[in-house]
C-alpha positions in Angstrom: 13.5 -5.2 26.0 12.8 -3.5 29.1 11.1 -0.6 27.7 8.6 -3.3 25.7 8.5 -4.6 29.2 8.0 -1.8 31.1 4.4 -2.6 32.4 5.3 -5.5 34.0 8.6 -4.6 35.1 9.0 -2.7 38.7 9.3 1.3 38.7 12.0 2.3 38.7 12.9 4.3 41.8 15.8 6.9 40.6 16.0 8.1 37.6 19.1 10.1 35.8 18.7 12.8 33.7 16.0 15.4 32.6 12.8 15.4 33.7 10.6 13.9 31.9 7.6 15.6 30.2 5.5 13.3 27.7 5.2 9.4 28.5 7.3 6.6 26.5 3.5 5.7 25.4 3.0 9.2 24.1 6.0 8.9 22.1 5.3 5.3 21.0 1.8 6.6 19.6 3.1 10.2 18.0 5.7 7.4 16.4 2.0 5.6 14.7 0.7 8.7 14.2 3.8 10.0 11.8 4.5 6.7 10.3 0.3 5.7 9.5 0.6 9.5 8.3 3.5 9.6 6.1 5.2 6.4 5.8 8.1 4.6 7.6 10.4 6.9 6.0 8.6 9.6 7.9 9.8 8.3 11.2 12.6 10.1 12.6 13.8 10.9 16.0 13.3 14.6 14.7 10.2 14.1 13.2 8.5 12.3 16.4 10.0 15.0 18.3 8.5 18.1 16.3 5.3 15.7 16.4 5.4 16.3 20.2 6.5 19.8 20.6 10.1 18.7 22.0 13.6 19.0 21.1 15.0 15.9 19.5 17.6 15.7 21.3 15.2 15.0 24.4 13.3 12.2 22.7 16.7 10.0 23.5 15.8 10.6 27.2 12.5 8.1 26.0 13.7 5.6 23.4 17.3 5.9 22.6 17.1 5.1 18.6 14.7 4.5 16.4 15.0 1.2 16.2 13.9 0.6 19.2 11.2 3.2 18.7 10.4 0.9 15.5 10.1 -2.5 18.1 7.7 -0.3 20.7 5.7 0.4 17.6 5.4 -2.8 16.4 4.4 -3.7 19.4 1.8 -1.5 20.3 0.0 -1.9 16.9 0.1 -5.7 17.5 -1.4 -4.9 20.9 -4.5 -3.1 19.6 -6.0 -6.8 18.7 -7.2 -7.8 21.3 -10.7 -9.3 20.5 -10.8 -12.9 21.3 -11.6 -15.5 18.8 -14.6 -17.6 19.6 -13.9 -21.0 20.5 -17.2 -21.6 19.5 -16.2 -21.3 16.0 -15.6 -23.9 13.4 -11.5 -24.2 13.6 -11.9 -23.6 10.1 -13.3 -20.1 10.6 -10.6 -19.6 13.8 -7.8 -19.6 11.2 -9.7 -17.8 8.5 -10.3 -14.9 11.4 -6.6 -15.1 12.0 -5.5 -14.4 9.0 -8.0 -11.7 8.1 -6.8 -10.0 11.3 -3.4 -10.1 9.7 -4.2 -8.9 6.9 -6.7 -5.9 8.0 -4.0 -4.5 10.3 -1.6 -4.1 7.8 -4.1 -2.5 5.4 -4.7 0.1 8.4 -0.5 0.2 8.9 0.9 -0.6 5.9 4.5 1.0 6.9 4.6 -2.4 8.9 5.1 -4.0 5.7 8.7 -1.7 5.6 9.6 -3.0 9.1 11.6 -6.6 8.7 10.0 -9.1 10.0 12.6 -12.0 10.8 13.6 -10.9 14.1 9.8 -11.1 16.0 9.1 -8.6 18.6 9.1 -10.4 21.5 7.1 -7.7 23.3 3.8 -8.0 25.3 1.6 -7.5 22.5 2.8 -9.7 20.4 3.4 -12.6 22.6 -0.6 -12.0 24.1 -1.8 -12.5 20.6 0.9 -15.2 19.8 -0.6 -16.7 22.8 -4.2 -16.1 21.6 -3.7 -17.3 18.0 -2.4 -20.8 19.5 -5.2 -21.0 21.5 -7.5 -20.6 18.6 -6.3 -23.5 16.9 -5.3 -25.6 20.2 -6.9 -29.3 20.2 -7.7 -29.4 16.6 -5.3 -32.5 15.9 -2.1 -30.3 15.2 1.2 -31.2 16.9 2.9 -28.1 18.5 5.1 -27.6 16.3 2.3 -28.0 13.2 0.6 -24.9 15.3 3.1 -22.8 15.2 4.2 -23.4 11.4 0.1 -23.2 10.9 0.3 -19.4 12.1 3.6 -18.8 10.3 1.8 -19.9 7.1 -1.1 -18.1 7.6 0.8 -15.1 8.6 2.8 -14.9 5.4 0.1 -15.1 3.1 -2.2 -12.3 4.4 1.3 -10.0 4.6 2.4 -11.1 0.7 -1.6 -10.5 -0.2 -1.6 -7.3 1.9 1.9 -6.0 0.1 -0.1 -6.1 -3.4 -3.5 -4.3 -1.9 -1.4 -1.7 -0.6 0.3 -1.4 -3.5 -2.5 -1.6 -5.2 -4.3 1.3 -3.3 -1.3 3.6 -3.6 -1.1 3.1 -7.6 -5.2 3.9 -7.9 -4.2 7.0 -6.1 -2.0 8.5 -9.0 -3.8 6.9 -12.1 -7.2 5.3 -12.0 -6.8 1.9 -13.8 -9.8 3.0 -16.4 -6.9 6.3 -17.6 -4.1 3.5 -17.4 -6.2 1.3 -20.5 -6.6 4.1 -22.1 -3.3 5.0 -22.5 -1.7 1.5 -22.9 -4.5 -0.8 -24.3 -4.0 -0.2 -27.5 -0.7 -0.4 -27.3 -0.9 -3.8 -25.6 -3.3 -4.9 -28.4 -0.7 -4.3 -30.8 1.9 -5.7 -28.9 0.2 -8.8 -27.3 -2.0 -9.8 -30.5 -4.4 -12.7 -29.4 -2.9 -14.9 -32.3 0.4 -15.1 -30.4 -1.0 -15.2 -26.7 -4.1 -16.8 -27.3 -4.8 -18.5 -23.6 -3.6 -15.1 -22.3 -6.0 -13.4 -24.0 -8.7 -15.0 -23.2 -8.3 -15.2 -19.6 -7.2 -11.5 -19.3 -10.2 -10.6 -21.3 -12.3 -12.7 -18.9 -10.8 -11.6 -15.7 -10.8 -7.9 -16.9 -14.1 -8.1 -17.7 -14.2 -9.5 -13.5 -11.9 -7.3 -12.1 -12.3 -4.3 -13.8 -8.6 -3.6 -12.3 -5.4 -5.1 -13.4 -6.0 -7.2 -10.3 -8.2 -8.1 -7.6 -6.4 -8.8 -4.3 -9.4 -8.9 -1.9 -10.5 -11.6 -4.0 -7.4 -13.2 -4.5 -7.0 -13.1 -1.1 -10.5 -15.0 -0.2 -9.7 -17.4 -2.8 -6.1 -17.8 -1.6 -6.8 -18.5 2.1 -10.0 -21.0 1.2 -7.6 -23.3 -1.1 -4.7 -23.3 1.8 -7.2 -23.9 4.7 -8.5 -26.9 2.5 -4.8 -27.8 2.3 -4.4 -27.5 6.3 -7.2 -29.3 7.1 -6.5 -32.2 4.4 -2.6 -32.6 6.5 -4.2 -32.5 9.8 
């Protein structure tokens, strides 16, 4: 908690040990760096030490595990959004920009979607945009406790939406899904005829058709947040 903190916290005046010659915030971002480049799995106290051009054993003189490597991470990705959201804006459109945010940082971090969430990072960053998303939808007839349950909503469905377009955009990079039908369609055919499935048939042939994909979680995703906004604004 104190190295989240450590900004606001005073210098401290003695330290123990060897000197130090990188900055916690140069470890924190070689740690992004490794895990955005090869996945959370990539993160190691090893790894983020090679990344720097230290010994590993040194790196414990900065963070002393990678957990709490993983929580200054966290953190400091959460702390990249910092862009207000207009208050001029519809509230309607405040949550719809909230959840997009959501949803565009894991896209550009998708080893966040590895970290577990339960536990929330009670770090700066996070609570500066916890403090910014209430804000957003302050005043628009939602109790407190409807506001926070409102973010905790929205949050979750960007993250399961963003789980499926990374796993989406990891899939297309091994097989495109044009090579994949023409592998398995006629197999499919054969196995799915359209006289046993026939409602499944016709709406996979439509959304195909759509899609072009197996899926399409950008639009899933539009669709998705519309229908639960309507749902929000119909309880408040």
């Amino acid at each position: 908690m104190a190295l989240l903190w450590r900004r606001e916290l005073p210098p401290q005046t003695v330290r123990r040990g060897p000197k130090q010659t990188v900055s916690v915030d140069a470890v924190v971002a070689a740690g992004i760096t490794l895990a955005d480049r090869e996945g959370y799995a990539g993160v190691s106290v090893r790894a983020v030490a090679a990344e720097l051009g230290l010994r590993p054993m040194s790196l414990y003189t900065y963070v002393p595990s990678k957990d709490a490597l993983t929580l200054l991470m966290v953190d400091a990705v959460t702390d990249e959004d910092t862009t207000p959201i207009p208050a001029t804006l519809a509230p309607r459109d405040r949550m719809a920009t909230i959840a997009r945010r959501i949803r565009a940082e894991l896209l550009a971090h998708p080893w966040l979607l590895e970290v577990p969430p339960w536990r929330h990072v009670l770090g700066p960053g996070s609570m500066r945009r916890y403090e910014r998303h209430l804000a957003a939808i302050d005043g628009i007839g939602l109790s407190d406790v409807e506001m926070d349950r409102v973010l905790a909503v929205l949050t979750e469905f960007a993250t399961g939406n963003a789980r499926v377009a990374v796993a989406a955009r990891d899939a297309a990079r091994h097989t495109s899904d044009t090579r994949w039908w023409e592998t398995y369609g006629p197999l499919l055919d054969t196995v799915v005829p359209a006289d046993r499935f026939p409602v499944s048939s016709r709406v996979g042939a439509t959304v195909g058709e759509l899609y072009q994909a197996p899926a399409d979680p950008d639009g899933t995703f539009e669709y998705g947040l519309a229908r639960l906004l309507d749902g929000i604004a119909g309880d408040g």
